[in-house]
PASEBA-1860 file (N, C-alpha, C; in nm, 3 decimals):
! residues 113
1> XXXXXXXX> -1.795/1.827/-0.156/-1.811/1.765/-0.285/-1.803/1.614/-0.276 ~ -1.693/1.580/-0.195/-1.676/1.396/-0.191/-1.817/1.375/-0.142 ~ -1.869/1.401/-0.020/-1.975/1.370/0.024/-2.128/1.361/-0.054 ~ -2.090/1.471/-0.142/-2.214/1.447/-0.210/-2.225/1.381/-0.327 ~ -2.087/1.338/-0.344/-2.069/1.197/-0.450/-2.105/1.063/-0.377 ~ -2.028/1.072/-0.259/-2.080/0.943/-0.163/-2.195/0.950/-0.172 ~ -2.294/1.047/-0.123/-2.466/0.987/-0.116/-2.470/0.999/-0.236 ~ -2.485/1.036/-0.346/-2.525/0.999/-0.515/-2.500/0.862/-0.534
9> XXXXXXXX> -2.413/0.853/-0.486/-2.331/0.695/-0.543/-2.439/0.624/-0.474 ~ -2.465/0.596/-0.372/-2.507/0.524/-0.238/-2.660/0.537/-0.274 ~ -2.759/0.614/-0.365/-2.873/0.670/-0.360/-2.908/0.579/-0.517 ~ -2.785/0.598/-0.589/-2.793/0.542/-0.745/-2.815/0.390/-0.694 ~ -2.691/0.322/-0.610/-2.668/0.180/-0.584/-2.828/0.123/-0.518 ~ -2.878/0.204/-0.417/-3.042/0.166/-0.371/-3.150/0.180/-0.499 ~ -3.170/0.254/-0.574/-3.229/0.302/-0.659/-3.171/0.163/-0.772 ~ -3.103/0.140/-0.807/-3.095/0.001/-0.882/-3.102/-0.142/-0.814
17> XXXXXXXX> -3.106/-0.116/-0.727/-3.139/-0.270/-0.664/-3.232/-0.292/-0.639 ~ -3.329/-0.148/-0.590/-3.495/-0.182/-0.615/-3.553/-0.198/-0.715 ~ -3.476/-0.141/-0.833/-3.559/-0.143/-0.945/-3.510/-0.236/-1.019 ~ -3.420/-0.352/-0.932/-3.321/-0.451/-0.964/-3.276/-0.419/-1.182 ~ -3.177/-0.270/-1.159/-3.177/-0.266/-1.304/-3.014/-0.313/-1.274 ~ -2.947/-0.314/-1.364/-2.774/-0.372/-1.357/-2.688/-0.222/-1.381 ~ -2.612/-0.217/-1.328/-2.475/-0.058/-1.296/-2.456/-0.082/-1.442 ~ -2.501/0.064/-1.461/-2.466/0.141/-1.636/-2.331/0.116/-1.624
25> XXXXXXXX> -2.316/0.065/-1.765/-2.142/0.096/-1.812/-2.163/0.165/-1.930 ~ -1.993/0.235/-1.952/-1.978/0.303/-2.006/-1.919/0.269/-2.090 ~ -1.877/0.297/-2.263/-1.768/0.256/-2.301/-1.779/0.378/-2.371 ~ -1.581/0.420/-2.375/-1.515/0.499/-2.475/-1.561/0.566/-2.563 ~ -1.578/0.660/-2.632/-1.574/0.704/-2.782/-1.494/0.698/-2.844 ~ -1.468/0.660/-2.960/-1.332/0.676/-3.075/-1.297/0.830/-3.072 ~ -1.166/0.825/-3.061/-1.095/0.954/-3.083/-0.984/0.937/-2.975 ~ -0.878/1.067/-2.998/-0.790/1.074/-2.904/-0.799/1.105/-2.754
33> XXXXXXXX> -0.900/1.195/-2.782/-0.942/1.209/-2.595/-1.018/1.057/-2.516 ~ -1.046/0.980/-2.568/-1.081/0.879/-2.572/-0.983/0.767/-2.526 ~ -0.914/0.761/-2.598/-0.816/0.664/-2.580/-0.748/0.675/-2.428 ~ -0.720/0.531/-2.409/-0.695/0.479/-2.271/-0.569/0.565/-2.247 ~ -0.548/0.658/-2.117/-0.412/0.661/-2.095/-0.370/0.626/-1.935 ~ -0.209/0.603/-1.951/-0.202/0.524/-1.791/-0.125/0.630/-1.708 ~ -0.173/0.640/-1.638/-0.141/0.741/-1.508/-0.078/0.711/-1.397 ~ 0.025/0.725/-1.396/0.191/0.697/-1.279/0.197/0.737/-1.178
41> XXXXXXXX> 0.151/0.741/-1.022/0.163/0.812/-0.911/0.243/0.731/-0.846 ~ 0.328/0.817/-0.827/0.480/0.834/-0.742/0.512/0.864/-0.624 ~ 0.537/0.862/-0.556/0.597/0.861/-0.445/0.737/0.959/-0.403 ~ 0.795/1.045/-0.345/0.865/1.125/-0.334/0.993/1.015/-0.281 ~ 1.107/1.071/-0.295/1.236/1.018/-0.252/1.202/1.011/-0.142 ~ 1.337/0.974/-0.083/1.348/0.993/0.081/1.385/1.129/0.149 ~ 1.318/1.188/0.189/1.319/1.347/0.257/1.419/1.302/0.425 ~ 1.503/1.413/0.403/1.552/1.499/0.552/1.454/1.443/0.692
49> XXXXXXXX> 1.350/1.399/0.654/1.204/1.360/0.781/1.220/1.256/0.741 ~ 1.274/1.148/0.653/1.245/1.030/0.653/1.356/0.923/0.743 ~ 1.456/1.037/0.748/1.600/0.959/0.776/1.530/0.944/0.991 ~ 1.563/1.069/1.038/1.538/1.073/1.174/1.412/1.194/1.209 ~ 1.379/1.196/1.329/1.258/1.246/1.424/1.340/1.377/1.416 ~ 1.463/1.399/1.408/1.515/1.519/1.428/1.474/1.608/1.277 ~ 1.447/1.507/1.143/1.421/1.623/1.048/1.243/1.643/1.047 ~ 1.201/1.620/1.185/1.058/1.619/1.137/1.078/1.789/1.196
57> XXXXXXXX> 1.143/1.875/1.175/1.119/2.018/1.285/1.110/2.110/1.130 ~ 1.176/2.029/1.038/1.214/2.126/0.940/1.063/2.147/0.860 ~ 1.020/2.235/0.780/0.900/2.280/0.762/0.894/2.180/0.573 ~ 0.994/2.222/0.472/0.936/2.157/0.354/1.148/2.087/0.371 ~ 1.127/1.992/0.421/1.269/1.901/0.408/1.275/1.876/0.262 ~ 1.417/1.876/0.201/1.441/1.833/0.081/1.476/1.660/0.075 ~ 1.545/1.607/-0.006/1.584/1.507/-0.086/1.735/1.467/0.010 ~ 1.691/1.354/0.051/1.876/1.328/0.115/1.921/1.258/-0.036
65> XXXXXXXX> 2.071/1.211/0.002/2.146/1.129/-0.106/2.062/1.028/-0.145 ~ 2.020/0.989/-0.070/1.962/0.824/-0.091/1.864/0.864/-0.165 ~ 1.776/0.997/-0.159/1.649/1.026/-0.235/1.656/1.046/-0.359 ~ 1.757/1.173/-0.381/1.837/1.189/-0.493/1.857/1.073/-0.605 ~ 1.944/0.979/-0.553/1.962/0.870/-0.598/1.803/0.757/-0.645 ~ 1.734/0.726/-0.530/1.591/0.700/-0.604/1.500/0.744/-0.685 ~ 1.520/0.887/-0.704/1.486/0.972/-0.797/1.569/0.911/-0.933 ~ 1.713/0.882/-0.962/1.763/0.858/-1.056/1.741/0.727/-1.124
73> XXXXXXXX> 1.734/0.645/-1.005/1.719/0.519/-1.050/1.552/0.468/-1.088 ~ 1.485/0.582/-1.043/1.356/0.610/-1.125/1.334/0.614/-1.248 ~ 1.432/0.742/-1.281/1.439/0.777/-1.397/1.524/0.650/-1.464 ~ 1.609/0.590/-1.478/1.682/0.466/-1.524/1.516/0.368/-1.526 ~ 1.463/0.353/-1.441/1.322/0.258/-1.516/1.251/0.327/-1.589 ~ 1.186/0.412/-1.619/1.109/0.500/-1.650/1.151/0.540/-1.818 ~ 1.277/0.565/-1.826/1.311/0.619/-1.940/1.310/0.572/-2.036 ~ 1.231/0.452/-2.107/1.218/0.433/-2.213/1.076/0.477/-2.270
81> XXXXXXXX> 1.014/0.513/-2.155/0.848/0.576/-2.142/0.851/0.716/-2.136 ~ 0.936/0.752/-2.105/0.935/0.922/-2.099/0.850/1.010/-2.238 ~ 0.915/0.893/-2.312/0.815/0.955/-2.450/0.716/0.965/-2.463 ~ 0.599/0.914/-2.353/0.476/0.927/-2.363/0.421/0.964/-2.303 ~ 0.481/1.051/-2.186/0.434/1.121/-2.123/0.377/1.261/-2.136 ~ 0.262/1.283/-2.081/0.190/1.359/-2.160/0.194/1.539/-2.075 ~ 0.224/1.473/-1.931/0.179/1.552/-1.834/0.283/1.509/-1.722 ~ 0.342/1.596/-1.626/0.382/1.597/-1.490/0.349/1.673/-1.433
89> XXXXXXXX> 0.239/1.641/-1.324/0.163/1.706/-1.168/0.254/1.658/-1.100 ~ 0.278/1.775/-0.979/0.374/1.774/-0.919/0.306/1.853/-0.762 ~ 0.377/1.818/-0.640/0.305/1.859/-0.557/0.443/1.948/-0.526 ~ 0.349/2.072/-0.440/0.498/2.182/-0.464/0.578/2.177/-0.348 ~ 0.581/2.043/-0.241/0.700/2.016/-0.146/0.820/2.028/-0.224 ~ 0.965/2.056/-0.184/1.093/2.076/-0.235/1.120/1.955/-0.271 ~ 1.079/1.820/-0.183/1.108/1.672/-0.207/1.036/1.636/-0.325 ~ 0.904/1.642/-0.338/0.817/1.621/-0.442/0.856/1.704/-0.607
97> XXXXXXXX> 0.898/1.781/-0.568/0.979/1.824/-0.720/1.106/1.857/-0.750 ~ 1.183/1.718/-0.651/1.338/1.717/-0.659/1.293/1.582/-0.715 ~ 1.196/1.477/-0.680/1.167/1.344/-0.745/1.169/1.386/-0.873 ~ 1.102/1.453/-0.926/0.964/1.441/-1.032/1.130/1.508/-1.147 ~ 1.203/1.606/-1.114/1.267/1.673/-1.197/1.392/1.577/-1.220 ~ 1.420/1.475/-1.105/1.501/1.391/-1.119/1.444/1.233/-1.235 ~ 1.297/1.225/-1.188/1.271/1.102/-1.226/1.237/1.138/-1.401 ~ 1.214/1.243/-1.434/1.125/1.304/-1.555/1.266/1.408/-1.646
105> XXXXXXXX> 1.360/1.389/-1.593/1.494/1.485/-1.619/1.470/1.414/-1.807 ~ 1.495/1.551/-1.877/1.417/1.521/-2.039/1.347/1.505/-2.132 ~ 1.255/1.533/-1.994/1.112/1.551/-2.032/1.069/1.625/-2.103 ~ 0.980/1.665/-2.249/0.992/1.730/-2.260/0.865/1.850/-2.235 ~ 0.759/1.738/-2.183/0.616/1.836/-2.164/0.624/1.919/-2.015 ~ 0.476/1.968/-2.016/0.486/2.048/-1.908/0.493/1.999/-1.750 ~ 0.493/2.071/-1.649/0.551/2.022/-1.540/0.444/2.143/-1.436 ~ 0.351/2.077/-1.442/0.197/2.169/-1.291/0.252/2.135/-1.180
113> X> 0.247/2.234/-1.074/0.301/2.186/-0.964/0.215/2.285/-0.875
END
């Protein structure tokens, strides 16, 4: 699928430069699906594999203290925005949704993982 966006893309970009026309833009429709929303990608704490070579054996490493803790102090920035959050995707490593449940703790929408 990427690939056949790459040549579309790459086929559109030749195809307007010969026909020297200018890259369509798009704008919005009024309504709620419409409206701009901003999208947060995160980063997981610090995992069991992040500390030493010795936790790279373990298969889905969790959250050390220190992760735990960045997870919280996530949530301490984050939390005056929590209210507008619409959505939490979550990747289903043990680390990746020890962040997300730490950083999003009150959340009250759903949680895909």
């Amino acid at each position: 699928r990427i690939t056949c966006l790459v040549i579309q893309n790459l086929v559109d970009k030749a195809v307007r430069k010969f026909k020297g026309t200018p890259r369509r833009t798009y704008v919005a429709k009024k309504g709620a699906l419409a409206a701009s929303k901003r999208v947060l990608f995160i980063r997981h704490g610090q995992g069991m594999h992040n500390v030493s070579m010795l936790g790279w054996y373990l298969i889905d490493p969790p959250l050390t203290e220190k992760g735990e803790g960045q997870a919280k102090a996530l949530h301490e920035r984050i939390k005056d925005e929590i209210g507008d959050v619409e959505l939490v995707v979550c990747s289903p490593l043990m680390r990746a949704m020890q962040t997300a449940l730490g950083a999003f703790e009150g959340c009250k929408v759903p949680f895909h993982v």
